[in-house]
C-alpha positions as protocol buffer text, in pm:
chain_id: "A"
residue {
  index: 1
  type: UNK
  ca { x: 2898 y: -232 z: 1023 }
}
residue {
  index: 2
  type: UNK
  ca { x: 2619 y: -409 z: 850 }
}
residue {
  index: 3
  type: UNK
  ca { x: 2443 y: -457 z: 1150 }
}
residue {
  index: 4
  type: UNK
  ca { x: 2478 y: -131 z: 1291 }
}
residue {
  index: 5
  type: UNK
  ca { x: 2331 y: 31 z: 931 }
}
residue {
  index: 6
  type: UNK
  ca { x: 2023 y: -184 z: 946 }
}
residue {
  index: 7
  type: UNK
  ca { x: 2003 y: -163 z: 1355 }
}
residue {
  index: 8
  type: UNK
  ca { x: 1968 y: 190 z: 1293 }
}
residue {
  index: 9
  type: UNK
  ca { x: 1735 y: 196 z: 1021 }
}
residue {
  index: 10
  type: UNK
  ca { x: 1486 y: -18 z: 1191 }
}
residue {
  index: 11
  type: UNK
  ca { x: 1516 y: 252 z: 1446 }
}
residue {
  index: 12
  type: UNK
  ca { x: 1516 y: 491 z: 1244 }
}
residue {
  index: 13
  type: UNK
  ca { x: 1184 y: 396 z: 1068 }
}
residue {
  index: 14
  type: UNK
  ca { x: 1002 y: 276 z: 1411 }
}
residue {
  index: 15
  type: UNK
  ca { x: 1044 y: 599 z: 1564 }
}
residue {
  index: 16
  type: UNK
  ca { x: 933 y: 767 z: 1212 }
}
residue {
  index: 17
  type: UNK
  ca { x: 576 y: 578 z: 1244 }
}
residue {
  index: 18
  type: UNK
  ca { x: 577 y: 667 z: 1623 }
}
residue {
  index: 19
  type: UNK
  ca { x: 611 y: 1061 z: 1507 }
}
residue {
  index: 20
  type: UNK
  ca { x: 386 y: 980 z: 1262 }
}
residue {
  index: 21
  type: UNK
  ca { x: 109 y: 861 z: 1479 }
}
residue {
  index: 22
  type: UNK
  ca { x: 199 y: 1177 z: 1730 }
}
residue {
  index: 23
  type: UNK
  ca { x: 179 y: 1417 z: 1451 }
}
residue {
  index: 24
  type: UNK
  ca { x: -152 y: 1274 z: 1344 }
}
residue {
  index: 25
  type: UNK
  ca { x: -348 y: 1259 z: 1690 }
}
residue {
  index: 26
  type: UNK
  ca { x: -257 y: 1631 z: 1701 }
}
residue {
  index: 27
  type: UNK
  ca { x: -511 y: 1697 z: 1379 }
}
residue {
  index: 28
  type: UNK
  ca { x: -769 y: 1474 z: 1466 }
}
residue {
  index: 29
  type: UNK
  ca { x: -812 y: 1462 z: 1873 }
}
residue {
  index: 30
  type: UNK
  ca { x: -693 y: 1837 z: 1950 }
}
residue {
  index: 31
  type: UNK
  ca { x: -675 y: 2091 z: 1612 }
}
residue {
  index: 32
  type: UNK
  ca { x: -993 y: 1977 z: 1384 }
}
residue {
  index: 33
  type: UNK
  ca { x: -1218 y: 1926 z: 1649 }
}
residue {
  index: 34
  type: UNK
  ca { x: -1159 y: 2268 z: 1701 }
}
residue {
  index: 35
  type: UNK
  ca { x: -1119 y: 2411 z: 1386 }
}
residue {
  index: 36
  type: UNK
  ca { x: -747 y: 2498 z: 1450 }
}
residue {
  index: 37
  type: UNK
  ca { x: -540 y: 2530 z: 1077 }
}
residue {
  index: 38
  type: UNK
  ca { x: -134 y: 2538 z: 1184 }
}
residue {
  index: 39
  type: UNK
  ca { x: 91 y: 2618 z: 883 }
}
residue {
  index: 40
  type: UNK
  ca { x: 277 y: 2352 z: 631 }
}
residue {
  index: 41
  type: UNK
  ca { x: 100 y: 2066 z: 422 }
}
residue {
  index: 42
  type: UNK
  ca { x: -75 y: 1916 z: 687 }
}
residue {
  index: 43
  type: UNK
  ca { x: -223 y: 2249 z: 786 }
}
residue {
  index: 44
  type: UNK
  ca { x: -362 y: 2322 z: 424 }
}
residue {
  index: 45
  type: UNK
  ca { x: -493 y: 1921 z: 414 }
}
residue {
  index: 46
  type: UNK
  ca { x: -710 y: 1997 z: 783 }
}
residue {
  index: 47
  type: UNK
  ca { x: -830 y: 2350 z: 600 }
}
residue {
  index: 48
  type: UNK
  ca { x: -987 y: 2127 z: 331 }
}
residue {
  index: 49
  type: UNK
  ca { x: -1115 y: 1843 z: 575 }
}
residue {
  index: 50
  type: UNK
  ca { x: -1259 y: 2141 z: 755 }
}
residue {
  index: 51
  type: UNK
  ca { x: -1409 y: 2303 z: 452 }
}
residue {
  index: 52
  type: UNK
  ca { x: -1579 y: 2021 z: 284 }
}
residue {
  index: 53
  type: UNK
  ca { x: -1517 y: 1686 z: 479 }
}
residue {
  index: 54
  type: UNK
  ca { x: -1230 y: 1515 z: 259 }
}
residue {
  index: 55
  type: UNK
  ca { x: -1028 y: 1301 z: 377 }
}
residue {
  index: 56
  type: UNK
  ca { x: -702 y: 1453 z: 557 }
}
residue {
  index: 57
  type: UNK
  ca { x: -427 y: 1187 z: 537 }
}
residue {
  index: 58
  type: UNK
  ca { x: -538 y: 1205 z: 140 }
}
residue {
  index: 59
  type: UNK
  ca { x: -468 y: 1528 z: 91 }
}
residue {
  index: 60
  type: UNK
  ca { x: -133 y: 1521 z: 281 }
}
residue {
  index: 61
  type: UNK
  ca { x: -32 y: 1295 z: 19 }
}
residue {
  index: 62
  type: UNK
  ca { x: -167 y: 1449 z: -266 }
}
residue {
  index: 63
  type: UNK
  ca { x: -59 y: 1802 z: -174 }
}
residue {
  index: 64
  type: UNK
  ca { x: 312 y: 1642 z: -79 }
}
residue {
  index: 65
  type: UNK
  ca { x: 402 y: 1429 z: -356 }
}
residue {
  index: 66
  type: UNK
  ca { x: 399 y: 1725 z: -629 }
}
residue {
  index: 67
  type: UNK
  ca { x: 639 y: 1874 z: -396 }
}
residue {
  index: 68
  type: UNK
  ca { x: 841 y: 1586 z: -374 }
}
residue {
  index: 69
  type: UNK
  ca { x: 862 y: 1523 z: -787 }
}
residue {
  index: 70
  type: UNK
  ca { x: 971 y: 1873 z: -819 }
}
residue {
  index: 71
  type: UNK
  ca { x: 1231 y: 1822 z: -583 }
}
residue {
  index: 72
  type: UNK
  ca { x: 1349 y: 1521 z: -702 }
}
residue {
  index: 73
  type: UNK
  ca { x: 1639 y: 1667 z: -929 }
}
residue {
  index: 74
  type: UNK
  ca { x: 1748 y: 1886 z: -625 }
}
residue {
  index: 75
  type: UNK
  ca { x: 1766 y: 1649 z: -314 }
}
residue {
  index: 76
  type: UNK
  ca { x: 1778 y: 1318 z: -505 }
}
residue {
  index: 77
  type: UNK
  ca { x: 1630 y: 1008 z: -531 }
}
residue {
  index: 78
  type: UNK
  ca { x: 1708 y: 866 z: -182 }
}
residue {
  index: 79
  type: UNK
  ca { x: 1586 y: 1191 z: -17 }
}
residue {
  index: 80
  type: UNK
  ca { x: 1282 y: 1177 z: -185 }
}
residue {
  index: 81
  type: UNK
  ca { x: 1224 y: 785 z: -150 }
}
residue {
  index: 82
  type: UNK
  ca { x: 1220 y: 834 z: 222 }
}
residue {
  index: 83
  type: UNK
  ca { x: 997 y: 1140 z: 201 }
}
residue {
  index: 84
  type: UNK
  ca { x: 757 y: 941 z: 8 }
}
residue {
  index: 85
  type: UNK
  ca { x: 780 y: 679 z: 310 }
}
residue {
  index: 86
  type: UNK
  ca { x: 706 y: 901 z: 579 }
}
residue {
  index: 87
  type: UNK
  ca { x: 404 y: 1138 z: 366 }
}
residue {
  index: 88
  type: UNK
  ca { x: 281 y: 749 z: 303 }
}
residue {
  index: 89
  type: UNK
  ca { x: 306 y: 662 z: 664 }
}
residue {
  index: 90
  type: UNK
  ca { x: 112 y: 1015 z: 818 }
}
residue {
  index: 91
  type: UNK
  ca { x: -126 y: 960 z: 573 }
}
residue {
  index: 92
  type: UNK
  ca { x: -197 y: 633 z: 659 }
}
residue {
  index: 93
  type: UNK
  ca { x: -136 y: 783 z: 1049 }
}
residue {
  index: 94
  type: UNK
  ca { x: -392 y: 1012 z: 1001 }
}
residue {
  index: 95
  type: UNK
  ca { x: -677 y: 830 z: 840 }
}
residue {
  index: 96
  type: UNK
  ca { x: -624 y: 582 z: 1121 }
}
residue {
  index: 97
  type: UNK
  ca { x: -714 y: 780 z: 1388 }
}
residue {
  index: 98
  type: UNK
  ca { x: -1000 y: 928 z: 1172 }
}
residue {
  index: 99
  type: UNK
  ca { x: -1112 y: 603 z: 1247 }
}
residue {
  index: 100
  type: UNK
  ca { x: -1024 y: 533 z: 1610 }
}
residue {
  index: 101
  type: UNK
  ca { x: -1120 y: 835 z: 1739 }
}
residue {
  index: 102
  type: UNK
  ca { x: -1494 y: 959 z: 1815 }
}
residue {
  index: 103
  type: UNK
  ca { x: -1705 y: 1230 z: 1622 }
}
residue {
  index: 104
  type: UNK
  ca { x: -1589 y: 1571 z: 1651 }
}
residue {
  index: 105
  type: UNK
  ca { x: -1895 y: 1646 z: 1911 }
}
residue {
  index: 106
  type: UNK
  ca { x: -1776 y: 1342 z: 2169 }
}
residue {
  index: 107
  type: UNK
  ca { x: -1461 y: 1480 z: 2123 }
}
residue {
  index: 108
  type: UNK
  ca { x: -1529 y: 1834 z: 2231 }
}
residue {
  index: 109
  type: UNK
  ca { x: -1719 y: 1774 z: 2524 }
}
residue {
  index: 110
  type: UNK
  ca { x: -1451 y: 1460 z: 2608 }
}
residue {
  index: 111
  type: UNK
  ca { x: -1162 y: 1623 z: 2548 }
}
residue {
  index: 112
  type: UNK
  ca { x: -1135 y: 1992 z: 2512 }
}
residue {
  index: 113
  type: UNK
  ca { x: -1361 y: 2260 z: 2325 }
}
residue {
  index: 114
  type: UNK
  ca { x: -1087 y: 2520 z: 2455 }
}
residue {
  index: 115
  type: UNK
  ca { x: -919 y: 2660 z: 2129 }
}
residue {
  index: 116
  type: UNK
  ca { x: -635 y: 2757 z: 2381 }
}
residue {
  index: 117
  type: UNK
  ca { x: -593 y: 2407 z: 2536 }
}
residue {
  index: 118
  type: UNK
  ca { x: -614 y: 2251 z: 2182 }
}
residue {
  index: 119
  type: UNK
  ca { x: -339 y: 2437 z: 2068 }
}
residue {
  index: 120
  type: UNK
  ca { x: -129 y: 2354 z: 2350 }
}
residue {
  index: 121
  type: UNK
  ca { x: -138 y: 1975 z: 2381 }
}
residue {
  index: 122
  type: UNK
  ca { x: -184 y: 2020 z: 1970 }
}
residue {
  index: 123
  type: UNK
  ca { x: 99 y: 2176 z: 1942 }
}
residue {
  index: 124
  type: UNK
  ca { x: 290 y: 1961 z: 2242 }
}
residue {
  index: 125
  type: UNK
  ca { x: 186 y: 1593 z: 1997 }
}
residue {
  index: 126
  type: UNK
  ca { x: 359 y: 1786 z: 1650 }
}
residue {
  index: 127
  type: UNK
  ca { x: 655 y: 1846 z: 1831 }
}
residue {
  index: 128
  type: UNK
  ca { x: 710 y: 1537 z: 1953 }
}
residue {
  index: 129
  type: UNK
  ca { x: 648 y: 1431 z: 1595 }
}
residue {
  index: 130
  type: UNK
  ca { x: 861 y: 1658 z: 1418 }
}
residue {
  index: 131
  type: UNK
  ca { x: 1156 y: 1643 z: 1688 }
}
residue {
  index: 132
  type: UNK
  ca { x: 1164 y: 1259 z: 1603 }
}
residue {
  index: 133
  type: UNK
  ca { x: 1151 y: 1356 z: 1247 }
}
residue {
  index: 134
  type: UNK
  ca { x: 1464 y: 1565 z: 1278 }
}
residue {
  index: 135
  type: UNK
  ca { x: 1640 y: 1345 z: 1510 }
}
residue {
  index: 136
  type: UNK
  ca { x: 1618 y: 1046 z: 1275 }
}
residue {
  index: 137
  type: UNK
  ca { x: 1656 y: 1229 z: 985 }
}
residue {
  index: 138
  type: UNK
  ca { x: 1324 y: 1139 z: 831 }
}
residue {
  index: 139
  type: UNK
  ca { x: 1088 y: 1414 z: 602 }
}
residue {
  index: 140
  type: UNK
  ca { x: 783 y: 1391 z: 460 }
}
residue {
  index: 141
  type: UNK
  ca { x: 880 y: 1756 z: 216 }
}
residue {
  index: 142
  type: UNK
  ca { x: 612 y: 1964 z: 274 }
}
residue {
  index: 143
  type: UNK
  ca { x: 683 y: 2364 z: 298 }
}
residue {
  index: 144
  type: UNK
  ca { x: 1051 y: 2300 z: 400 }
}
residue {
  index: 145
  type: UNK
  ca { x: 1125 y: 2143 z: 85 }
}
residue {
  index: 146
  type: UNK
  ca { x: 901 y: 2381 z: -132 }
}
residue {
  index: 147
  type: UNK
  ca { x: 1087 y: 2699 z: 78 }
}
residue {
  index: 148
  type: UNK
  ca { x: 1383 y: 2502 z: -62 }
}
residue {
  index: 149
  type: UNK
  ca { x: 1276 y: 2492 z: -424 }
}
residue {
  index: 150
  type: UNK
  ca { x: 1122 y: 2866 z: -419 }
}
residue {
  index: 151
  type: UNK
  ca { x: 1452 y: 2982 z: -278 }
}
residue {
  index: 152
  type: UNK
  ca { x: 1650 y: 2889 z: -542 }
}
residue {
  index: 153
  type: UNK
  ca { x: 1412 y: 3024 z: -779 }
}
residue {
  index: 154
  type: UNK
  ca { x: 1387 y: 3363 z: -574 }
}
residue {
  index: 155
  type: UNK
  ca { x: 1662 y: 3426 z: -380 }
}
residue {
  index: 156
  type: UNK
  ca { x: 1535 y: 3648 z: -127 }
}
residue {
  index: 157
  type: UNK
  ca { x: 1618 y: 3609 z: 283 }
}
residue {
  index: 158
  type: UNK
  ca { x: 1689 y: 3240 z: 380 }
}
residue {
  index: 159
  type: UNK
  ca { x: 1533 y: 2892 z: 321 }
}
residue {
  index: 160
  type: UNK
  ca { x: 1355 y: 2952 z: 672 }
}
residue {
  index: 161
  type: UNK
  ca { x: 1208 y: 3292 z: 507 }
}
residue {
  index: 162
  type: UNK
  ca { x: 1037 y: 3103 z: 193 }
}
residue {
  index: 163
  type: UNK
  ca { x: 907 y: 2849 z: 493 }
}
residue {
  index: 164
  type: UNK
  ca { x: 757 y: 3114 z: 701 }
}
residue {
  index: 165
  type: UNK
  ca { x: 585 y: 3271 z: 415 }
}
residue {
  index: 166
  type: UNK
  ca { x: 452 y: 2986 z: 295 }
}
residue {
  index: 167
  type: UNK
  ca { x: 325 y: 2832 z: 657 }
}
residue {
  index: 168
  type: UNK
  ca { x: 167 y: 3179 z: 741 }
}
residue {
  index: 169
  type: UNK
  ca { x: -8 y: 3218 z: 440 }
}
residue {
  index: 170
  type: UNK
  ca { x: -198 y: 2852 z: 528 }
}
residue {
  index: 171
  type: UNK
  ca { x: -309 y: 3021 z: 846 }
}
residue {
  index: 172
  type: UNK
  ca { x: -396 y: 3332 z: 728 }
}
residue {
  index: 173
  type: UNK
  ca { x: -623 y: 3173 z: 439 }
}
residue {
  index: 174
  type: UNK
  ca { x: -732 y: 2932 z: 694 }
}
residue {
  index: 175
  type: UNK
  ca { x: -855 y: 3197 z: 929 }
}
residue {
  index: 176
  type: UNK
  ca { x: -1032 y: 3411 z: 641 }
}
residue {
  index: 177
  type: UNK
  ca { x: -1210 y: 3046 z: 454 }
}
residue {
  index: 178
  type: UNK
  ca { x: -1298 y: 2979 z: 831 }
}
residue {
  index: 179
  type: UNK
  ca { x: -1438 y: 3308 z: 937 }
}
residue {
  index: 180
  type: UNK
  ca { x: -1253 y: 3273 z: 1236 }
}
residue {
  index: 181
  type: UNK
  ca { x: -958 y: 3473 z: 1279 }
}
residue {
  index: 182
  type: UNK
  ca { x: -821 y: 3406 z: 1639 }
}
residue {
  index: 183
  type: UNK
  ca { x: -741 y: 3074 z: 1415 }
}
residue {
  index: 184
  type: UNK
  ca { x: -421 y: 3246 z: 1392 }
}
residue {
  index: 185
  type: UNK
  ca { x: -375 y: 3356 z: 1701 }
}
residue {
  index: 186
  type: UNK
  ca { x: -403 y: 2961 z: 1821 }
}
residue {
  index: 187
  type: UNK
  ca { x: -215 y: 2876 z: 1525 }
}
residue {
  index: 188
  type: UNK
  ca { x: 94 y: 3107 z: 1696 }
}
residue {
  index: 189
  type: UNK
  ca { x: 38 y: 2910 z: 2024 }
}
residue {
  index: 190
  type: UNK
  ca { x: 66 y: 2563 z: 1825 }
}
residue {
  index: 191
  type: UNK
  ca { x: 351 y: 2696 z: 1594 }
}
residue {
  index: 192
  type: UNK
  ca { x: 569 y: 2806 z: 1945 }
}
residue {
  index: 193
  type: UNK
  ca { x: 480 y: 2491 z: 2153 }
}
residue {
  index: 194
  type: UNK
  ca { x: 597 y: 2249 z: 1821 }
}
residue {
  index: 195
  type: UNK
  ca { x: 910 y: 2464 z: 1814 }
}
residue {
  index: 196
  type: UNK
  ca { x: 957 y: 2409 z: 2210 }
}
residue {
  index: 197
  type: UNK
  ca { x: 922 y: 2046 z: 2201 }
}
residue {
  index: 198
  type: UNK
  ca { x: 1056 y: 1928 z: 1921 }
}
residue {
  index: 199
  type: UNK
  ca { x: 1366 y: 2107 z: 2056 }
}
residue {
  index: 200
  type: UNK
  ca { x: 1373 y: 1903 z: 2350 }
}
residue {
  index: 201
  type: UNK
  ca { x: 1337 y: 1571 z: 2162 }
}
residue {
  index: 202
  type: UNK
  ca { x: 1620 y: 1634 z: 1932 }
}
residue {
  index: 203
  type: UNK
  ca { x: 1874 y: 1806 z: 2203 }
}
residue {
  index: 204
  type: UNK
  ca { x: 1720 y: 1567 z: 2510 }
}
residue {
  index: 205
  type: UNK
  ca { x: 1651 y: 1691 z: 2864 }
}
residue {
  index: 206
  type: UNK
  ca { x: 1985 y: 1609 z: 3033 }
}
residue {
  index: 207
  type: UNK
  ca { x: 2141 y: 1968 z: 2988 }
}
residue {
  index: 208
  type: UNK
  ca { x: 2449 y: 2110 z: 3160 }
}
residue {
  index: 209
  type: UNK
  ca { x: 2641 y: 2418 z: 3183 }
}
residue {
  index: 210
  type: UNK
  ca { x: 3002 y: 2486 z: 3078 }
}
residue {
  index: 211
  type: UNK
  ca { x: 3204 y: 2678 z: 3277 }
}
residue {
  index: 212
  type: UNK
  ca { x: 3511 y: 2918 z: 3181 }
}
residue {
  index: 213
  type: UNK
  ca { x: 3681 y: 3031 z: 3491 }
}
residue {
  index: 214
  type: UNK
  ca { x: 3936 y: 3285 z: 3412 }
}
residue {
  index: 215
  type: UNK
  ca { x: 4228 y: 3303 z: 3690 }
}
residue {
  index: 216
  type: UNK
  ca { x: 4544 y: 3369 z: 3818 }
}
residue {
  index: 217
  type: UNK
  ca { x: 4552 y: 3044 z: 3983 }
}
residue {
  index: 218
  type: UNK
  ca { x: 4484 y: 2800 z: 3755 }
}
residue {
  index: 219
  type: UNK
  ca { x: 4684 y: 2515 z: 3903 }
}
residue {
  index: 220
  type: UNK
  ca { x: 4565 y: 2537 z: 4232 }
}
residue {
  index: 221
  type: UNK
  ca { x: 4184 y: 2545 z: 4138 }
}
residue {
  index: 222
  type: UNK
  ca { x: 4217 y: 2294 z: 3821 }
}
residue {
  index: 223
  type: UNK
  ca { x: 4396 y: 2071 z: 4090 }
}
residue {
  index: 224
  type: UNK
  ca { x: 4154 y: 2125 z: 4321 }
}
residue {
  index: 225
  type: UNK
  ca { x: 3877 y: 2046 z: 4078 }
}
residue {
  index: 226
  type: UNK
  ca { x: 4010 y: 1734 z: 3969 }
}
residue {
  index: 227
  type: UNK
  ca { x: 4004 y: 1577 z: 4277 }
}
residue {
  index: 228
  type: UNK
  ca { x: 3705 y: 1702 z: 4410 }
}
residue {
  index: 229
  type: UNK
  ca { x: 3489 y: 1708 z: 4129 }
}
residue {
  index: 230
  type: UNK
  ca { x: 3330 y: 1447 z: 3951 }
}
residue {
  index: 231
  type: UNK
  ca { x: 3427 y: 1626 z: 3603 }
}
residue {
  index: 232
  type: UNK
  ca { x: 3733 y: 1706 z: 3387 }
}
residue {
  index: 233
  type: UNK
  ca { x: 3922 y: 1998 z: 3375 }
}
residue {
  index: 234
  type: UNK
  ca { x: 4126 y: 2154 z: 3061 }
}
residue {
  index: 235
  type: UNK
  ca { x: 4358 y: 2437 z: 3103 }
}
residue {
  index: 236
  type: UNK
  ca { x: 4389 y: 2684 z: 2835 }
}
residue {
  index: 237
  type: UNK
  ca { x: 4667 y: 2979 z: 2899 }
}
residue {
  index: 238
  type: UNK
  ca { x: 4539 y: 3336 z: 2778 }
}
residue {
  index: 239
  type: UNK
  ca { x: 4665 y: 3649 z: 2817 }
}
residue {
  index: 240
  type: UNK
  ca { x: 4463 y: 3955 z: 3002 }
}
residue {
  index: 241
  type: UNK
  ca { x: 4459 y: 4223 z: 2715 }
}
residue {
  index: 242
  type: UNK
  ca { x: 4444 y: 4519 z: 2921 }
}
residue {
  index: 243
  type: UNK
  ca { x: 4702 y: 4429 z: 3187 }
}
residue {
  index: 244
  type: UNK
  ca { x: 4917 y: 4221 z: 2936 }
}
residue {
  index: 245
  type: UNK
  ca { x: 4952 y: 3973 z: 3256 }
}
residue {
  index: 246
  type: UNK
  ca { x: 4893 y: 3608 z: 3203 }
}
residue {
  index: 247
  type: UNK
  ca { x: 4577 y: 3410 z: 3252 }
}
residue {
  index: 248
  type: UNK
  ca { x: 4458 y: 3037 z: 3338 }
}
residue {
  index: 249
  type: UNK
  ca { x: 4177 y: 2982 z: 3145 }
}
residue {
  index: 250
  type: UNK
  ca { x: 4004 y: 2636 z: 3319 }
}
residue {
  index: 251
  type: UNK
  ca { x: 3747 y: 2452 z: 3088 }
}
residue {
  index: 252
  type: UNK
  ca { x: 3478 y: 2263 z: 3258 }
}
residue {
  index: 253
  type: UNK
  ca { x: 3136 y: 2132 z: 3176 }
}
residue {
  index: 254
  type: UNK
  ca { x: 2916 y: 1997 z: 3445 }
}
residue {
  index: 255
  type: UNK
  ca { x: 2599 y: 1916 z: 3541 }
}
residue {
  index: 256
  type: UNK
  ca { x: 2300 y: 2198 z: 3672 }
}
residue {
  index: 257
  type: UNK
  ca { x: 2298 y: 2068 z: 3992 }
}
residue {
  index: 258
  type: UNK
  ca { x: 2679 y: 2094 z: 4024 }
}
residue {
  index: 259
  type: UNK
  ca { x: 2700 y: 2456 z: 3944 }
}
residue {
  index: 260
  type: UNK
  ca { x: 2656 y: 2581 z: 4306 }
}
residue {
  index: 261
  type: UNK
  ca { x: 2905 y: 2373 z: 4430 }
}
residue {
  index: 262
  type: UNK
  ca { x: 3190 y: 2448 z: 4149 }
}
residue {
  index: 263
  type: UNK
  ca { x: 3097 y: 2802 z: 4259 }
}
residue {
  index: 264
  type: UNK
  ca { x: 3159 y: 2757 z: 4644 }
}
residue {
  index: 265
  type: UNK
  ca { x: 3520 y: 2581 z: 4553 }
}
residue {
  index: 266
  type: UNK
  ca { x: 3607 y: 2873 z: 4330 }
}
residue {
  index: 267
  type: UNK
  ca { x: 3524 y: 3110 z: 4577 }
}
residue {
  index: 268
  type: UNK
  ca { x: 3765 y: 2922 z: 4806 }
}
residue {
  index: 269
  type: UNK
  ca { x: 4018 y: 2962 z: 4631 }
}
residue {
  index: 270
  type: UNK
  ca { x: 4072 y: 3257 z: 4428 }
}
residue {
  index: 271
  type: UNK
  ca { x: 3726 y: 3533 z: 4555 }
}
residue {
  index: 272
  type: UNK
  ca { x: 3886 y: 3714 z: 4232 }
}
residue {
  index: 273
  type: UNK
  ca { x: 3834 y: 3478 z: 3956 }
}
residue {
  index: 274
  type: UNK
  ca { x: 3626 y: 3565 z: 3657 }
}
residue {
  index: 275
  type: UNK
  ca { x: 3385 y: 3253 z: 3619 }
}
residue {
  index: 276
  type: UNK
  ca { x: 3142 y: 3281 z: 3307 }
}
residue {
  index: 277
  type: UNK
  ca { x: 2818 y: 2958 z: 3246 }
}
residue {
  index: 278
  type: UNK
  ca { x: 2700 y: 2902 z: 2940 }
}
residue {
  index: 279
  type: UNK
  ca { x: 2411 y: 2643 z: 2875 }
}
residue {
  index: 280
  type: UNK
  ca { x: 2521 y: 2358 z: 2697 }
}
residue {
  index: 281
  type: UNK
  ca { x: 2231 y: 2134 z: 2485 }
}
residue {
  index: 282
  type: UNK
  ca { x: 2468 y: 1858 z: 2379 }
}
residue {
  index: 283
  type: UNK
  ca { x: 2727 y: 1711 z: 2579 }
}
residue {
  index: 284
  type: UNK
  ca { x: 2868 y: 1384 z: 2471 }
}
residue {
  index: 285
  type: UNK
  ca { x: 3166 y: 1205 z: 2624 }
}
residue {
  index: 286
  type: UNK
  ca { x: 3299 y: 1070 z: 2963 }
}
residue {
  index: 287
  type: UNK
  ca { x: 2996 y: 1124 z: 3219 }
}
residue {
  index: 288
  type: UNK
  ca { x: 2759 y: 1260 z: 2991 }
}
residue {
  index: 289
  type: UNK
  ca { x: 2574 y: 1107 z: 2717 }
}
residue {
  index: 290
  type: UNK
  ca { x: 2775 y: 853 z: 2502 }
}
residue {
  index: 291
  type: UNK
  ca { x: 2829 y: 1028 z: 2121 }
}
């Protein structure tokens, strides 16, 4: 067990520095170059970089770690330990490729000087950052821990409403101090892509479909199924409400480019089955990915 707890921290914190570094590049090869302000910490720390040259990555930390001591007596002192790690770690992230990268003007005409195309690969870089974030259960506070705080002080909407508020009103301000206000249209193109991506890390891209088939002839298609189909079967007996006859409900999950054939041996069988796929994100288990 010991070795499993530290196997998995080591993971844990070498994929935090690699979201770290991804999160970083985002602000200084695709967002500042362009004058792009997203929402959260690291939003408000660009706006001042952008503003009057300071240092990003020093700002991160110095806007975060107020956040963080407030929240100490809420989320505890391990919580906040490892938020301390990871605001530490962009910080360091981002001054880092402040100094790897080019000036602003080499990186324009090398890169991009489309606020569109900044956005997009911008946005692509925080997601992968923030999906590893989630996925190894790593935080560096920022506006999800201060939505946290706020909310119990104000109890209006949800946790995710205090978030919003706070993230949009770092854009907003951004695009008024700036001049500039398709910064928040771009900043709505970042925001969606992060959400997109960061998705994908945490739920992977092996996705498959679960399929209810609803029929009078469960036996014959579960036994069909079983031996002509890589997958499982569970049968679940229902009852049709309206006709008050009974039903073989089959359970099956499978994956996308099985569907068309668990359709065709359906059809072979019972034409009037009711057969109902639902995406599935996370499948874990005997031919899927191991829990």
């Amino acid at each position: 067990m010991k070795n499993k707890k530290l196997s998995f921290e080591i993971k844990r914190y070498s994929f935090m520095i690699l979201g770290c570094l991804s999160y970083a590049l985002s602000l200084k090869a695709f967002l500042e170059p362009n004058g792009i302000t997203g929402g959260g910490v690291s939003g408000a720390a660009s706006l001042i970089h952008l503003l009057w040259d300071l240092p990003t990555g020093v700002f991160i930390a110095a806007i975060n770690v107020p956040i963080l001591i407030m929240g100490f007596k809420k989320m505890g002192w391990q919580f906040i330990l490892r938020c301390l790690i990871t605001t530490a770690t962009l910080s360091l992230a981002t001054e880092f490729w402040q100094w790897v990268l080019p000036e602003k003007e080499i990186l324009l005409e090398t890169i991009t000087a489309d606020g569109v195309l900044a956005a997009l690969y911008g946005g692509i870089l925080q997601g992968v950052g923030i999906g590893l974030f989630i996925k190894y259960e790593t935080s560096s506070g920022g506006t999800e821990l201060l939505g946290r705080l706020t909310h119990g002080i104000l109890p209006f909407g949800t946790i995710a409403t205090h978030v919003a508020l706070f993230d949009g009103a770092v854009v907003v301000i951004g695009a008024l101090a700036l001049t500039r206000l398709e910064n928040i249209l771009f900043a709505l193109i970042l925001i969606f892509v992060s959400a997109k991506v960061s998705d994908l890390v945490v739920m992977g891209f092996a996705k498959a479909k679960m399929c209810y088939i609803i029929t009078e002839k469960g036996e014959e298609i579960a036994d069909f199924l079983v031996h002509h189909s890589p997958r499982g079967v569970t049968l679940v007996n229902g009852e049709g409400m309206y006709t008050k006859t009974p039903k073989n409900v089959l359970l099956t999950c499978i994956k996308n480019s099985q569907i068309t054939a668990l359709k065709g041996m359906v059809k072979q069988l019972d034409e009037n089955a009711f057969v109902i796929v639902c995406d599935a994100n996370e499948v874990y288990g005997k031919g899927f990915n191991r829990i």
